[in-house]
C-alpha positions, 0 to 999 in steps of 0.5 A: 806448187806451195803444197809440194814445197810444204811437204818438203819441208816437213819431210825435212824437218822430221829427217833432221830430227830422227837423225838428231834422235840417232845421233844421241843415242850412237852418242850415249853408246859410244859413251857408255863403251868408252866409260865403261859404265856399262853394266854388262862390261863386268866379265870383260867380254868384249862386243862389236862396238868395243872392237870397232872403238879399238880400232879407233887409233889404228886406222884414224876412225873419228866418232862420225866413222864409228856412228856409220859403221854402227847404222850401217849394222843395224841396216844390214841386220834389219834388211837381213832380217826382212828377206828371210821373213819374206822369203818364210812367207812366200814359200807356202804360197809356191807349195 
């Protein structure tokens, strides 16, 4: 029982610090969109982030509704990404 509960706590410790890794990086984001330091902010066109910061005011969107947002994306394109190179893989299998 001591070893499960070890293992619990390393499972853990590691969530807690790929969250923590997440959350720097959502932070550097968002900083970089609302400072507009970023370098490819220059032709004044606008990404997805910019539209959802936009929206910030209008439906009272805090920085932890924009960081779920952000992750909810990037899984959803990532999961996208896997059924279709799932999907390419299995068809020579049924052919």
């Amino acid at each position: 029982m001591t070893r499960v509960a070890a293992i619990g706590r390393l499972l853990y410790a590691k969530a807690r610090h790929i969250n923590h890794r997440w959350n720097q990086l959502l932070d550097k984001i968002i900083d970089d969109h609302t400072n507009g330091n970023t370098s490819y902010n220059c032709n004044e066109e606008s990404d997805f982030i910019d539209a959802v910061l936009s929206l910030k005011q209008e439906y009272n969107f805090t920085i932890d509704n924009i960081k779920a947002i952000l992750v909810d994306m990037f899984e959803a394109g990532t999961d996208t990404s896997y059924i279709v190179m799932e999907y390419a893989s299995s068809v020579p299998l049924f052919d």
